[in-house]
C-alpha positions in Angstrom: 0.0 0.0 0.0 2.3 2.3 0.6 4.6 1.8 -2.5 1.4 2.2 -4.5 1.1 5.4 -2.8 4.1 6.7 -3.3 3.3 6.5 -6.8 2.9 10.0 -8.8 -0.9 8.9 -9.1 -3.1 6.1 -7.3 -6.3 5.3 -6.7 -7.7 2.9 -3.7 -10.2 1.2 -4.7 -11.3 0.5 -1.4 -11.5 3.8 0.1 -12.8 5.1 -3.3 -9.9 7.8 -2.7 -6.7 9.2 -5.1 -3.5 10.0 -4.2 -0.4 11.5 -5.3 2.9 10.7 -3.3 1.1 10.1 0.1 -0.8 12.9 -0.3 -4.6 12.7 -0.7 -6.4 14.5 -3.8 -9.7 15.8 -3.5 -12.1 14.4 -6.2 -14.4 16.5 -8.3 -17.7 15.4 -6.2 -16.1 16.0 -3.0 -15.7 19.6 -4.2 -18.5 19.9 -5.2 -20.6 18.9 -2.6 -18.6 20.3 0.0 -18.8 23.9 -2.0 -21.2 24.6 -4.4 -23.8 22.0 -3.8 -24.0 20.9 -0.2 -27.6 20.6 0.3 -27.8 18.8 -3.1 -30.0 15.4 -1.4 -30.6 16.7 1.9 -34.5 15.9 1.4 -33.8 13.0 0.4 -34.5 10.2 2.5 -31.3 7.5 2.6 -33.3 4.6 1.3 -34.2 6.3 -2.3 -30.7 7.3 -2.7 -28.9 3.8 -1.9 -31.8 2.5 -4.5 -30.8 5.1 -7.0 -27.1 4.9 -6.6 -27.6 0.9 -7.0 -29.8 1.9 -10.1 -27.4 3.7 -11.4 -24.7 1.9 -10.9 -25.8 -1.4 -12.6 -26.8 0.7 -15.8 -23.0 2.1 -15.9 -21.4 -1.0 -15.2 -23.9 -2.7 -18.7 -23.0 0.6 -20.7 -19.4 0.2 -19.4 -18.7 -3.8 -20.4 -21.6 -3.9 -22.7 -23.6 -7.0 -20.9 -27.0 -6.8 -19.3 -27.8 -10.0 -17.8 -27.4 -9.3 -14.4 -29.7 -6.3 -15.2 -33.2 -6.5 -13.4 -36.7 -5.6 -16.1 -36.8 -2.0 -15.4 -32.5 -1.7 -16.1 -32.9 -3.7 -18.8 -35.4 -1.4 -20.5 -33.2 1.4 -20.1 -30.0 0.1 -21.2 -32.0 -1.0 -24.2 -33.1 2.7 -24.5 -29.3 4.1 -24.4 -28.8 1.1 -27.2 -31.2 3.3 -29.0 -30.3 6.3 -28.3 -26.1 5.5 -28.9 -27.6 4.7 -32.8 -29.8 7.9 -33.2 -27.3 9.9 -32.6 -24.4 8.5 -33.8 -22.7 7.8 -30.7 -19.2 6.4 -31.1 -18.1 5.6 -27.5 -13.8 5.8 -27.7 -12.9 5.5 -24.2 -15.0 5.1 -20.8 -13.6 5.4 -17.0 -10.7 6.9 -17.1 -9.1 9.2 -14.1 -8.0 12.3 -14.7 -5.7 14.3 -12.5 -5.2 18.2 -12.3 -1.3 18.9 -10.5 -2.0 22.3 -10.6 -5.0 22.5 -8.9 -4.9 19.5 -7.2 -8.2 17.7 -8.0 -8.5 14.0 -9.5 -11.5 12.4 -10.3 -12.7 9.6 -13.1 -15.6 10.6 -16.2 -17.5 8.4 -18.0 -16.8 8.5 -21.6 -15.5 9.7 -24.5 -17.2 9.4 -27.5 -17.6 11.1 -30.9 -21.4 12.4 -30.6 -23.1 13.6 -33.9 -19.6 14.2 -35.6 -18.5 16.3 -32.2 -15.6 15.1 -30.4 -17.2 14.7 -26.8 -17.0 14.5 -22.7 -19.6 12.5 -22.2 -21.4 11.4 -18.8 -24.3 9.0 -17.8 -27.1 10.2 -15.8 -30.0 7.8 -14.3 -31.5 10.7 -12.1 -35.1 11.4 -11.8 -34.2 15.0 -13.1 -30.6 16.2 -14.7 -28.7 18.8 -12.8 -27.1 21.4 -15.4 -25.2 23.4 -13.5 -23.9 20.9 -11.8 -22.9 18.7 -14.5 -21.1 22.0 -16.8 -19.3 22.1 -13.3 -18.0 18.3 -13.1 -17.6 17.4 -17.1 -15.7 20.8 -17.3 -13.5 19.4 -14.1 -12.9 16.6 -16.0 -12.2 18.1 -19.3 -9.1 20.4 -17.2 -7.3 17.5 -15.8 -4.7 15.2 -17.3 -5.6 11.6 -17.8 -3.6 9.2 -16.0 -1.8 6.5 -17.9 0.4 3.3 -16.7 2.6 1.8 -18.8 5.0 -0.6 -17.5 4.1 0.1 -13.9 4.9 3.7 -14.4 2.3 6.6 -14.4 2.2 9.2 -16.9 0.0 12.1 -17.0 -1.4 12.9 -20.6 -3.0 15.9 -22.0 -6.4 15.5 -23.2 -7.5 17.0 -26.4 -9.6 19.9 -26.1 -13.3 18.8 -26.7 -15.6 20.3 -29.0 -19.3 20.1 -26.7 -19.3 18.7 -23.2 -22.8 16.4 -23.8 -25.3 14.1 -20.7 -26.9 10.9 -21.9 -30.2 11.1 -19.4 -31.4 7.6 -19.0 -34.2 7.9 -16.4 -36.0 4.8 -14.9 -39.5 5.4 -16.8 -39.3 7.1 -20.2 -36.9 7.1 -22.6 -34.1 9.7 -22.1 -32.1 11.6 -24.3 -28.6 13.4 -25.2 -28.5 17.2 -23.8 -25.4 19.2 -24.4 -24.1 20.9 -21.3 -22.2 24.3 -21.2 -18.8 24.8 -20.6 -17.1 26.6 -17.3 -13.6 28.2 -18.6 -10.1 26.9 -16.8 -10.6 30.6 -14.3 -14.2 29.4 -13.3 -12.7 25.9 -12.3 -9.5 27.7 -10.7 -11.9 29.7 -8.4 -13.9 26.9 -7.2 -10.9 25.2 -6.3 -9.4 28.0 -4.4 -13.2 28.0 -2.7 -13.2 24.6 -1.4 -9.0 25.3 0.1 -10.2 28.0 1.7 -13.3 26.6 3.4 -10.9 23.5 4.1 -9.2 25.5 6.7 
């Protein structure tokens, strides 16, 4: 464990945390929610959001490893609708779960795809919320999009630059109709750089 974390990137898997040379990186959500959005599910009573977060997380992992047969009626219905919706609108998936990491602001975190979306080179994410969260989501794809994505080769960690993305785009794939592909804004590098410096600041 702590070879791995002396590493110039690593994430544990168990503590669902990154680090960089023993020191622990803050992930996108965790700045957000601790900043920006921290009464986001405060109504929201524990139950529905363990059965959403399940919900959710069964849909990514079929999207992810394209299988469904673990996938209960209703999950199956709506992986069959992203089937549909990946061939309406030309989806062409390229790379999904990777983990990105930003030395200069010190934020890591892990986005969902990237895909070519109508011709548009594309951060995509997958959303299986009851309703879609823009603002937030401009804030975590744009995140995402600022960071370096973390490659091992030969046991050793590089940090590559992504190429700038042309539209920042959310597949919405709620449990009862079929969802769709909304584009989400962008926030510029000085936007991100001030809700960093935020969530340092309210860290002390």
């Amino acid at each position: 464990m702590e070879k791995e974390r002396n590493k110039l990137f690593y994430f544990d898997e168990d503590t669902h945390t990154y680090w960089s040379k023993g020191k622990r990186i803050p992930s996108v959500s965790q700045i957000l929610s601790a900043t920006l959005f921290k009464n986001k599910y405060k109504d929201v009573p524990p139950a529905v959001l363990n059965a959403a977060a399940e919900f959710g997380t069964n849909v990514h992992y079929a999207i992810e490893t394209d299988t469904y047969f673990f996938l209960s009626d209703q999950e199956y219905r709506v992986y069959n609708w992203w089937k549909e919706i990946e061939k309406e609108n030309y989806i062409i998936v390229k790379e999904q779960e990777q983990k990105v990491f930003n030395q200069e602001l010190w934020y890591a975190g892990t986005y969902d795809a990237i895909a070519v979306v109508m011709g548009y080179y594309s951060l995509i994410d997958f959303k299986t919320t009851y309703e879609l969260d823009i603002e937030y989501l401009s804030w975590q794809l744009s995140m995402y999009a600022y960071g370096n994505q973390v490659v091992e080769k030969n046991g050793i960690i590089e940090l590559l630059d992504i190429k700038e993305f042309d539209k920042y785009f959310v597949v919405w794939l709620p449990k009862r109709k079929k969802g769709e592909v909304v584009e989400i804004p962008k926030k510029s590098y000085q936007e991100i750089e001030w809700l960093v410096n935020k969530y340092k600041e309210e860290q002390k």
